[in-house]
DRENLO-949900 format. One line per 3 residues: number of its first residue (from 1); their letters; for each residue x, y, z of N, C-alpha, C. Coordinates in steps of 0.001 Angstrom, whole numbers. Layout:
! residues N
NUM	A	X:Y:Z:X:Y:Z:X:Y:Z ~ ... $
This chain:
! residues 273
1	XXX	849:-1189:0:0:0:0:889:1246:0 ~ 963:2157:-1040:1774:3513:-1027:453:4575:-970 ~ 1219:4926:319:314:6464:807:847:7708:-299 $
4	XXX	48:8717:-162:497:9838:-1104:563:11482:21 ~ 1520:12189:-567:1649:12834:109:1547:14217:-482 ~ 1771:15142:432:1143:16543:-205:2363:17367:817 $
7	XXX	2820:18298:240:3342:19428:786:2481:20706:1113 ~ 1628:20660:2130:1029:22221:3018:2104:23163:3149 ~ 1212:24276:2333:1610:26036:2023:2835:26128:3656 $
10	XXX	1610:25693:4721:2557:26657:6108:3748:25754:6452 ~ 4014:24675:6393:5331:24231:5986:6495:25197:5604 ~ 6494:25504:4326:7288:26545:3739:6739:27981:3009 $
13	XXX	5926:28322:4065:4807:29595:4108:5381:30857:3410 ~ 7085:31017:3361:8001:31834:3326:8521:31867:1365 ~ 7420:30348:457:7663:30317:-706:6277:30814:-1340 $
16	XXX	6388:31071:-2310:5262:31412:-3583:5280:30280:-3900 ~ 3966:29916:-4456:3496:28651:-4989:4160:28069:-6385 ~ 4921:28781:-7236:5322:28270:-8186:7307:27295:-7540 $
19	XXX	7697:28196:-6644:9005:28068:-5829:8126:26575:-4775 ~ 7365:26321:-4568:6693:25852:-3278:6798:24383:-4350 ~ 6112:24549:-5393:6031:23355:-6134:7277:22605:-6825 $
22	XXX	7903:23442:-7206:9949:23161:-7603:10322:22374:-5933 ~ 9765:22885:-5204:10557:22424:-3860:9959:20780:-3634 ~ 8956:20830:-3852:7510:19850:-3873:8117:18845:-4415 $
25	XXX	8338:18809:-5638:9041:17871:-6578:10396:17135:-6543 ~ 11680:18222:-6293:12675:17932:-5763:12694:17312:-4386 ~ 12158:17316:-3145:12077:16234:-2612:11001:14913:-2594 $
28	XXX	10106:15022:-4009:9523:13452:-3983:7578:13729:-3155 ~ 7402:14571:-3056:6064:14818:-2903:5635:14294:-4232 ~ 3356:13956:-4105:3273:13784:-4994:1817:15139:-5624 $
31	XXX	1862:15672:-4268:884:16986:-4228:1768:18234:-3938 ~ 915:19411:-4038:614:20544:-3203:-366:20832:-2700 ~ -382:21488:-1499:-1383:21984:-475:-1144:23601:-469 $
34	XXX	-1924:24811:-1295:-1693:26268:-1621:-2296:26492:-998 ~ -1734:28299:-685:-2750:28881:158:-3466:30503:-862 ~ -4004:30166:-2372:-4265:30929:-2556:-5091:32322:-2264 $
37	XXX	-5819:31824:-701:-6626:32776:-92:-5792:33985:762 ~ -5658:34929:421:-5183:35842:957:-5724:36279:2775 ~ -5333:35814:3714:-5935:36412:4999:-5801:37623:5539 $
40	XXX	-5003:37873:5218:-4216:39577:5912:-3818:39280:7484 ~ -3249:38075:7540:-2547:37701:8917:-1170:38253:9062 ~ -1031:38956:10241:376:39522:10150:1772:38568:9892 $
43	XXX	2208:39064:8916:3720:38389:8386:3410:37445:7930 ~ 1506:37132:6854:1510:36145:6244:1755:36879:4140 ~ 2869:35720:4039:2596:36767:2699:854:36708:1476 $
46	XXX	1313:37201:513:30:37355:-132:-54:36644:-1106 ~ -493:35598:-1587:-371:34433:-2726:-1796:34777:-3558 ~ -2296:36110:-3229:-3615:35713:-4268:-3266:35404:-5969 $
49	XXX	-3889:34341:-6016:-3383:33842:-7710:-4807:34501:-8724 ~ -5511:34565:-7872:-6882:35136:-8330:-6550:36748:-8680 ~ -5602:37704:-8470:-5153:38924:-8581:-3742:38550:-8914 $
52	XXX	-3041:37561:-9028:-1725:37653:-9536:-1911:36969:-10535 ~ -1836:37611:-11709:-2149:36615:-12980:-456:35734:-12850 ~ 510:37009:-13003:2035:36444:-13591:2420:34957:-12625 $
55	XXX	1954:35239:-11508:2510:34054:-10182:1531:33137:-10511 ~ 281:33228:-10941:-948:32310:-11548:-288:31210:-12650 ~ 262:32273:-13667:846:31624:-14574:2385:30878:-14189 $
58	XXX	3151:30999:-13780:4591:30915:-12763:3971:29286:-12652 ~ 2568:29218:-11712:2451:28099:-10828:2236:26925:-12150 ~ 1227:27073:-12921:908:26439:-14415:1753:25612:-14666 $
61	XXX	3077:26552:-14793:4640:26576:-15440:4840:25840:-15009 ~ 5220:25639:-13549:5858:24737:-12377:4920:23703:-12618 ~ 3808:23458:-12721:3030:22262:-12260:3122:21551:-13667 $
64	XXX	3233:21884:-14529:3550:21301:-15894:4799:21103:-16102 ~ 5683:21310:-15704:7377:20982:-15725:7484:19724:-14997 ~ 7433:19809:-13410:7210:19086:-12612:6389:17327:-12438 $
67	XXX	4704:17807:-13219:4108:17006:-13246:3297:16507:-11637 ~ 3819:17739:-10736:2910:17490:-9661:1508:18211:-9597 ~ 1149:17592:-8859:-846:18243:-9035:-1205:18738:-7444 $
70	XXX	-1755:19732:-7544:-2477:20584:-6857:-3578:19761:-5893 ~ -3373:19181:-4538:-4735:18598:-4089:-5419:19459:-3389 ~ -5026:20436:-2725:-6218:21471:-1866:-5532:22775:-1712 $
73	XXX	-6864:23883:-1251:-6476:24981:-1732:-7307:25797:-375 ~ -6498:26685:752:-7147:26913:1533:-6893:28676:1539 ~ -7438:29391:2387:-8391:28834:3808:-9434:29814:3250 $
76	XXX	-10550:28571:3377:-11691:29757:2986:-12473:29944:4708 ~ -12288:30813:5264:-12369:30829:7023:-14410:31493:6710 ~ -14734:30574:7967:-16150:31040:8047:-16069:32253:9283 $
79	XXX	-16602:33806:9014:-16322:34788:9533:-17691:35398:9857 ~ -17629:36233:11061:-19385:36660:11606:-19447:37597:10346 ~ -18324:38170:9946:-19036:39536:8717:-18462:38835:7856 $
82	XXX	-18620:38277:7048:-17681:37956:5420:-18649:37040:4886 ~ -18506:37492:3345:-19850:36937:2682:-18999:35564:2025 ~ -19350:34579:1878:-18082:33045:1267:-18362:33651:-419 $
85	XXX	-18894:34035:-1191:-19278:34809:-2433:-17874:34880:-2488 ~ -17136:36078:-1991:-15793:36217:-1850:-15110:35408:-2481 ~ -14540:33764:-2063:-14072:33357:-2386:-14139:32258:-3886 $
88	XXX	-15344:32873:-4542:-15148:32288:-6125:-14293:32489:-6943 ~ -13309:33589:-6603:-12335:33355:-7879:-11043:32843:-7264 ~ -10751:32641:-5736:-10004:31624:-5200:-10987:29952:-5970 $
91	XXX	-11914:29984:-5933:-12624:28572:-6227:-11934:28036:-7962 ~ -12053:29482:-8283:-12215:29212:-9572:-10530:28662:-10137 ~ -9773:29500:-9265:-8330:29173:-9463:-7780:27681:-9383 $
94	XXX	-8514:27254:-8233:-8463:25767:-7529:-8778:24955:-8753 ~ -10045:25440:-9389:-10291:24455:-10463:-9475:23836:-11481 ~ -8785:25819:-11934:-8022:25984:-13143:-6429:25251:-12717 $
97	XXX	-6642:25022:-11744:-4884:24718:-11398:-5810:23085:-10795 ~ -6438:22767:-10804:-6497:20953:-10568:-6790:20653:-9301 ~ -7392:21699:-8745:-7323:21212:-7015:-9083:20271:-7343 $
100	XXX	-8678:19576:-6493:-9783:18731:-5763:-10592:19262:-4240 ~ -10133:19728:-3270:-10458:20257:-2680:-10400:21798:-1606 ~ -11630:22195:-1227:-11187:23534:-528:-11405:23693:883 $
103	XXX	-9914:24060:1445:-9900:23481:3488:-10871:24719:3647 ~ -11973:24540:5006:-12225:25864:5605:-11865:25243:7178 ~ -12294:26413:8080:-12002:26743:9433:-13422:27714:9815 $
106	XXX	-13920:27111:11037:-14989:28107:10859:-14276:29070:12527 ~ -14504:30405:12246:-14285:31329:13536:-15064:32347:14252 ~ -16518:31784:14412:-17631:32409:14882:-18086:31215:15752 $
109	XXX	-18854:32378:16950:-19751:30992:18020:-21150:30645:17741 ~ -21722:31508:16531:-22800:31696:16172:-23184:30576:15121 ~ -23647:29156:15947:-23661:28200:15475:-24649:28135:14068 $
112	XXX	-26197:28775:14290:-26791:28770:13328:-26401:29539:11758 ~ -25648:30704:11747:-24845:31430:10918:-23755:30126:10040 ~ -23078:29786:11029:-22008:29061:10411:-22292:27768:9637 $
115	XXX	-23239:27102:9980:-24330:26343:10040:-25025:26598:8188 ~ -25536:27608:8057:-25833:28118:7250:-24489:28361:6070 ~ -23471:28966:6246:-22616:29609:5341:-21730:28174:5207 $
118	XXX	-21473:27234:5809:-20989:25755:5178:-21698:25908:4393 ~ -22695:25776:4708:-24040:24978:3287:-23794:25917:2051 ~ -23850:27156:2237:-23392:27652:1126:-22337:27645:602 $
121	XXX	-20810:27729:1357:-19617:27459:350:-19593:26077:-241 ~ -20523:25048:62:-20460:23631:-874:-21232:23744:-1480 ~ -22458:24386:-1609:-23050:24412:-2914:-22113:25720:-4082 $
124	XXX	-21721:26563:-3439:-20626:27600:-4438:-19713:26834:-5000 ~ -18968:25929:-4054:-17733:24941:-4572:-18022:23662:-5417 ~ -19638:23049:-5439:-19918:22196:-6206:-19411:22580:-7799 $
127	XXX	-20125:23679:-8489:-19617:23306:-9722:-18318:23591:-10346 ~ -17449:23554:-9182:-15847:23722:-9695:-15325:22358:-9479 ~ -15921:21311:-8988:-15509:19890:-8623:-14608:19897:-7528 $
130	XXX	-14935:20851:-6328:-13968:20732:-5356:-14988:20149:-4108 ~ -14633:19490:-3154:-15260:19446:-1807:-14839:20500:-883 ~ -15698:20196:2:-15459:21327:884:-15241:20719:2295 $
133	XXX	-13812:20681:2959:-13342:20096:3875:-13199:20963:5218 ~ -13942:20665:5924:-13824:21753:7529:-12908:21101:8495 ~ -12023:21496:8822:-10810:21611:10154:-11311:22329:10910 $
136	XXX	-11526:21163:12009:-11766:22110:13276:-10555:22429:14042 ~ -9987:23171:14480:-9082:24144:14931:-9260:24372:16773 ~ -8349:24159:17185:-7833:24239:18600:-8701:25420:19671 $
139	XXX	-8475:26473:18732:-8762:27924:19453:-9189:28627:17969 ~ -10126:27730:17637:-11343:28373:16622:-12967:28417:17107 ~ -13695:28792:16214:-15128:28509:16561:-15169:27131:17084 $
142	XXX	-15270:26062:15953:-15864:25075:15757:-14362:24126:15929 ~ -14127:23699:17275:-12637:23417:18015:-12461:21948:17995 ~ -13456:20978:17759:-13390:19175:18179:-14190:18575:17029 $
145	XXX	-14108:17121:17210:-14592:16783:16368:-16510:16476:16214 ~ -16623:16466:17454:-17918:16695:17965:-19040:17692:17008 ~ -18020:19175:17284:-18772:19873:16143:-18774:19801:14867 $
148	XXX	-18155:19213:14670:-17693:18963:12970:-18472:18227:12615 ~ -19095:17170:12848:-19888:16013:12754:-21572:16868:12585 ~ -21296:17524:13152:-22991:18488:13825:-22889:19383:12659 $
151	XXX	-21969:20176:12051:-21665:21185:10589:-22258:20115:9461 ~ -21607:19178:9444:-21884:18102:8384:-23092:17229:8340 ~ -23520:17043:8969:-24891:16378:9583:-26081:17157:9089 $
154	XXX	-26002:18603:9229:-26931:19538:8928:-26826:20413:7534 ~ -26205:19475:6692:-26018:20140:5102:-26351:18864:4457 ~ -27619:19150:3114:-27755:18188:2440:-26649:18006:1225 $
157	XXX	-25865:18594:938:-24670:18867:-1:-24011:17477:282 ~ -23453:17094:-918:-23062:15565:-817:-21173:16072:-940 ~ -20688:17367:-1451:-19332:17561:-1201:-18937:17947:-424 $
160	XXX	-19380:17883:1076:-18911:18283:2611:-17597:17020:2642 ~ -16745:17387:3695:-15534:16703:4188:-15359:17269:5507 ~ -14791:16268:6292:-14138:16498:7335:-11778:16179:7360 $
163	XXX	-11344:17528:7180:-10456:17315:7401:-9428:16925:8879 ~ -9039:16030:9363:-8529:15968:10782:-7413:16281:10316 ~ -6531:16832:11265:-5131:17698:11778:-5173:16952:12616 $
166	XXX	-4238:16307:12590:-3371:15435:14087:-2695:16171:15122 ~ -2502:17547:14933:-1914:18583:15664:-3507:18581:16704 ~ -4528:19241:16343:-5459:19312:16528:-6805:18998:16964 $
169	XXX	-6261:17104:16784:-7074:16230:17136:-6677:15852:18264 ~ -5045:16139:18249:-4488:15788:20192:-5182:16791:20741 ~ -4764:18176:20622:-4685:19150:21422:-6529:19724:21771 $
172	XXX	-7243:19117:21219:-8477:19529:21487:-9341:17977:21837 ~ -8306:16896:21846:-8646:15597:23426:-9579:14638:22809 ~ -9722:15155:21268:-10533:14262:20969:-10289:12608:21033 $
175	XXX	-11006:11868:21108:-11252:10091:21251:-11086:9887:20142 ~ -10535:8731:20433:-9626:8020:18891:-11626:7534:18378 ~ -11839:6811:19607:-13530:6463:19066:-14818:7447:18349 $
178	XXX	-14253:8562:18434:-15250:9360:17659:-15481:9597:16472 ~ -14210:8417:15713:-13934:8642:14500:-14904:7417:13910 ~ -15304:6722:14642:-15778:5111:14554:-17046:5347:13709 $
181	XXX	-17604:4458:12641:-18687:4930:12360:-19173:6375:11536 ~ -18069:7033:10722:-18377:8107:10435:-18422:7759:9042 ~ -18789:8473:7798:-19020:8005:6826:-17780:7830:6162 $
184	XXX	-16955:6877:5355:-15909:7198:4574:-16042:8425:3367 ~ -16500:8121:3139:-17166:10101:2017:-16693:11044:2544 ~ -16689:11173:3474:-16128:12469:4606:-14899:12410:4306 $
187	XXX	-13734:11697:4146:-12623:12251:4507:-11995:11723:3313 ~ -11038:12727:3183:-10611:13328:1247:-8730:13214:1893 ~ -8348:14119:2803:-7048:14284:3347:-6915:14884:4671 $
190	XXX	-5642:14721:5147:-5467:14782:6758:-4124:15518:6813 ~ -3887:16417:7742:-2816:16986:8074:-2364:16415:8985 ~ -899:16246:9176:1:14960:9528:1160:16102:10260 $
193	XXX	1598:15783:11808:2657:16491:12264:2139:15747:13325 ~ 3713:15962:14584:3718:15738:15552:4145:17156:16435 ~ 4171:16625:17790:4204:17780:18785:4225:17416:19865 $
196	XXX	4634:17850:21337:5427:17383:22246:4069:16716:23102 ~ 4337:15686:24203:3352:15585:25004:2425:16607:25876 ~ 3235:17568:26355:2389:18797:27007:1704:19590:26399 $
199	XXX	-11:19575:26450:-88:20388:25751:-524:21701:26433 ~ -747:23236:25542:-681:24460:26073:-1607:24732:26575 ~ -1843:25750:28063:-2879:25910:28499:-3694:26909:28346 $
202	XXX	-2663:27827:26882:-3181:29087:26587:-3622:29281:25015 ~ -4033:30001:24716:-4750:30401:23359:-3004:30806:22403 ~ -1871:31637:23051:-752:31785:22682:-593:30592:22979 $
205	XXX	-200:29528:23530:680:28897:23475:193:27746:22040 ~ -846:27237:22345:-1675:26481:21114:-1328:27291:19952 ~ -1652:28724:19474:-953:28812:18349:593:29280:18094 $
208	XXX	1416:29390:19019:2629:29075:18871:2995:27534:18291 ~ 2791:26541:19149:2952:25273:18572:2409:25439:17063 ~ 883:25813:16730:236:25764:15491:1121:26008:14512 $
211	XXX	1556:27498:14249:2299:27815:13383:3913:28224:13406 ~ 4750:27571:14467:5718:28339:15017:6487:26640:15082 ~ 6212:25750:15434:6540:24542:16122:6358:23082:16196 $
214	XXX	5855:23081:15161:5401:21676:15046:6961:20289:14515 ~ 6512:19208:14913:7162:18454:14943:7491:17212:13618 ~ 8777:16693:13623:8565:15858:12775:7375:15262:13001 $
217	XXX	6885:14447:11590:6378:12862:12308:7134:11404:13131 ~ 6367:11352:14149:7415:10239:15005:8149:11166:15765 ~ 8480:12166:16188:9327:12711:16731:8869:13320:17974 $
220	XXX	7424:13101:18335:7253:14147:19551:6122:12690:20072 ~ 4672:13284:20879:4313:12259:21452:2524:11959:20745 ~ 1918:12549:20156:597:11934:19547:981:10605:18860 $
223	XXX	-35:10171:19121:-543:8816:18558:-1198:8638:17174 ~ -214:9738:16339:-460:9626:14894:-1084:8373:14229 ~ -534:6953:14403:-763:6297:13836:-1973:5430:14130 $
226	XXX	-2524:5599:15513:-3697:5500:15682:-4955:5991:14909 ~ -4697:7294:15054:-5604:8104:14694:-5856:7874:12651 ~ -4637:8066:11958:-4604:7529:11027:-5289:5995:10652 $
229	XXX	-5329:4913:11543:-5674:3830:11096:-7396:4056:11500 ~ -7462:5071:12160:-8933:5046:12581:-9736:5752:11588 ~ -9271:6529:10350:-9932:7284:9514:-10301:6434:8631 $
232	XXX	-12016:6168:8361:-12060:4638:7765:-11911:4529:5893 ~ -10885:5413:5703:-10171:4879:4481:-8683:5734:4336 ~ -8494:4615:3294:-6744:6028:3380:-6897:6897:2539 $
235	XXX	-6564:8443:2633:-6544:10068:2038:-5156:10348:2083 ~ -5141:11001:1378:-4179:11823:836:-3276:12652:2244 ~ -2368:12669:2536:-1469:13110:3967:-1062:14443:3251 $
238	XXX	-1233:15678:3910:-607:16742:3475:306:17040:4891 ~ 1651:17469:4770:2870:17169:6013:2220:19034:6175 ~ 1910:19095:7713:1266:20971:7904:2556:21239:8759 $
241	XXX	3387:21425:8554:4409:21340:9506:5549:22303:9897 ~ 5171:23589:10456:6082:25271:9909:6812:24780:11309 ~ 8181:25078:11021:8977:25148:12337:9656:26193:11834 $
244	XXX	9594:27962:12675:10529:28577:12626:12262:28244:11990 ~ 12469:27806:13793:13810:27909:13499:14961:26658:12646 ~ 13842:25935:12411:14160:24538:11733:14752:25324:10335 $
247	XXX	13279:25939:10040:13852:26604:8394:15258:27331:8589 ~ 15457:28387:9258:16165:29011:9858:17416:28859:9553 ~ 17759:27451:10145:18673:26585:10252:18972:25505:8666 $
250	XXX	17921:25217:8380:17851:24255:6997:17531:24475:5882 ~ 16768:25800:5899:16561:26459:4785:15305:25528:4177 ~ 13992:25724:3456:13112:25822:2829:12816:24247:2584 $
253	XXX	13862:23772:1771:14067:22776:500:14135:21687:1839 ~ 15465:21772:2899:15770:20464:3237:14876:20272:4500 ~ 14070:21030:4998:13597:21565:6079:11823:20280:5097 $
256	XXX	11606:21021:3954:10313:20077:3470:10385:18422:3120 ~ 12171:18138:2824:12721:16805:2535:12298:16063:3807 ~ 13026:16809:5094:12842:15547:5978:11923:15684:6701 $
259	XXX	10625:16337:6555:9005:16367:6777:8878:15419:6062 ~ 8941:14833:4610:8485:14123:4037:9306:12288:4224 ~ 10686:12363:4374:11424:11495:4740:11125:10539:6024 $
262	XXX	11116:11819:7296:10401:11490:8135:8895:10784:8640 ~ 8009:10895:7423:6272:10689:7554:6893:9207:6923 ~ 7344:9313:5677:7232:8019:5046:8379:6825:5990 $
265	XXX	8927:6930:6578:9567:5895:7706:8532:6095:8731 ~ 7695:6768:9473:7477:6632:10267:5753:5617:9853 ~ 5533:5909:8587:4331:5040:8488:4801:3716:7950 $
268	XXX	5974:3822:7177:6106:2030:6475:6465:1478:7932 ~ 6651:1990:9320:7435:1215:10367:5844:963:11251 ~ 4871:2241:11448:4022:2151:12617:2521:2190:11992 $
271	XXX	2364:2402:10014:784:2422:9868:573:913:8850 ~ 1502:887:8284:1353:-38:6795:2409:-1107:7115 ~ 2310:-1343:8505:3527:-2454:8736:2756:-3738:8488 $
């Protein structure tokens, strides 16, 4: 059984998607994971491909040289003021560049709202052939897997997904058993990292680890491979894995090699043994 793997944007957050995919290739990925949605997060750069025609075209370039393909395209974030309309010509990009699916995050407590605006970004994302995959997030709205199940449950849209983050699925305590019984349809791909046994007791410290710290695979203490054998089919692994000072130190290229080096020993030894 050969798993497939994907290189996630925040990994090497610090490349443009056409540089992101050259990197992609040269160490043996068989995806990318883009972040063509622009957030306006401080010191995140700006990848809109939907307003950058030249970097639009750049990525084309790269993905046709290469021969790697585009599997998801994020973050379309569910927001108390923001209309998901917004993000059709991110949708549309996803299409034109081969993505299969689009991650969201929802960040409102206003269950019936959010509730509502899923349902609409999967019927918006239906006729581009993408699904629409929700990560629930640590110190977001919609934080466990509990709610995620309750988002999806209440949309008749047949391209809903549930994406799990193993970062995420520790740190917000979820039961390996909650995964039991869920539909295989649901799950398309999974974000794959490790991270130390302690986890944070603060809103900073959770997203420090998030985007600041994360761990090889195998290298810290979740029960990755649990959780993996519990998702009841195998998806596509995208490595989400930004370590500051790792890059720092290793620079871009070798820093995404042994994210990927690392996942694939640690599953031919502890998932596909």
């Amino acid at each position: 059984m050969k798993a497939e793997f994907s290189l996630a944007h925040l990994t090497v957050l610090g490349c443009a998607p056409p540089e992101m995919v050259y990197i992609a290739s040269v160490c043996g990925y068989d995806y990318v994971s883009i972040r063509p949605i622009y957030m306006g997060l401080a010191g995140e750069p700006n990848y809109d491909l939907a307003n950058k025609k030249d970097m639009l075209s750049q990525t084309k370039n790269a993905l046709s040289q290469t021969g790697l393909r585009v599997h998801d395209i994020e973050l379309a974030r569910i927001l108390d003021d923001f209309d998901v309309k917004d993000y059709l010509p991110a949708m549309e990009v996803g299409a034109e560049l081969g993505a299969k699916s689009l991650l969201t995050s929802i960040w409102t407590d206003d269950k019936s709202l959010y509730t509502e605006k899923f349902h609409e970004l999967c019927e918006l994302a239906k006729p581009f052939g993408l699904n629409v995959d929700l990560e629930f997030v640590t110190w977001a709205g919609v934080k466990d897997l509990k709610q995620t199940v309750e988002v999806l449950e209440a949309t008749t849209e047949t391209n809903k997904g549930i994406m799990i983050d193993t970062l995420h699925f520790n740190r917000s305590r979820v039961q390996l058993d909650e995964l039991d019984g869920l539909p295989p349809e649901w799950f398309n791909f999974a974000h794959i990292c490790d991270a130390g046994a302690e986890i944070p007791t603060t809103k900073e410290g959770l997203v420090f680890t998030g985007r600041d710290e994360r761990y090889y695979v195998g290298e810290g203490a979740i029960n990755i491979d649990e959780i993996i054998k519990r998702i009841p089919r195998q998806v596509v692994y995208s490595i989400e894995l930004p370590h500051i000072e790792r890059v720092k130190e290793l620079g871009y290229t070798e820093h995404a090699r042994r994210c990927l080096e690392t996942a694939k020993e640690y599953f031919n030894k502890k998932v596909f043994k």
